[in-house]
C-alpha positions, 0 to 999 in steps of 0.5 A: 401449272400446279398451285393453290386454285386462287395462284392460278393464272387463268388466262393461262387455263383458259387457253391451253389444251384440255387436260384430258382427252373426251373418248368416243368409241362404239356403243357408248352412252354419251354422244360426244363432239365437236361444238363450234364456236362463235365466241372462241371462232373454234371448236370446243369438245364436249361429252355429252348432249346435256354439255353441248347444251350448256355450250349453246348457252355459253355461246349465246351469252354477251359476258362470256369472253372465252369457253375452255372444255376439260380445263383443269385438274382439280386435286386435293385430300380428302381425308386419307384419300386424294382426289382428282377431279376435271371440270367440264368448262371454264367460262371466262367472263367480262368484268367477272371472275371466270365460272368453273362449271361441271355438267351433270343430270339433275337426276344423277347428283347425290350427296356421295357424288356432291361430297366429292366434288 
């Protein structure tokens, strides 16, 4: 599925596969997995502790319908330079518009990593 973000079907999105494979191989930084879920009645990958946390929460939370790990890829110009860019979720809401959501450590944002985004 290609378009303008706003011609998205993201019923269709939120149900399909995500878009890219989360690796796990010895020695790595991230501890990645498998979250199971009540509001899906499946298991949702994630990369890391800080996104499991934020699954926690989704879960939890009564207006979310549906959660969707890797669902898209976003791309785009950046001037001459053309980006592409996975979010961590989809969060489908009731009587909402659905929350795209990146996961990241307070810690780590900069402006360089925010401008690309």
């Amino acid at each position: 599925m290609e378009g303008p973000i706003n011609e998205v079907d993201l019923g269709g999105v939120e149900r399909a596969l995500p878009v890219r494979k989360i690796s796990s191989y010895p020695g790595q930084r991230n501890r990645p997995g498998l979250f199971w879920s009540a509001t899906t009645r499946g298991h949702v990958p994630y990369e890391s502790w800080l996104e499991l946390d934020r699954l926690l929460l989704a879960d939890a939370g009564p207006e979310v319908t549906w959660i969707a790990a890797q669902p898209m890829a976003l791309t785009g110009l950046d001037g001459d330079t053309r980006r592409r860019h996975v979010p961590d979720l989809l969060l489908s809401r009731s009587g909402r518009r659905p929350l795209v959501v990146d996961v990241k450590d307070a810690r780590r944002l900069d402006q360089r990593w925010l401008a690309t985004r």
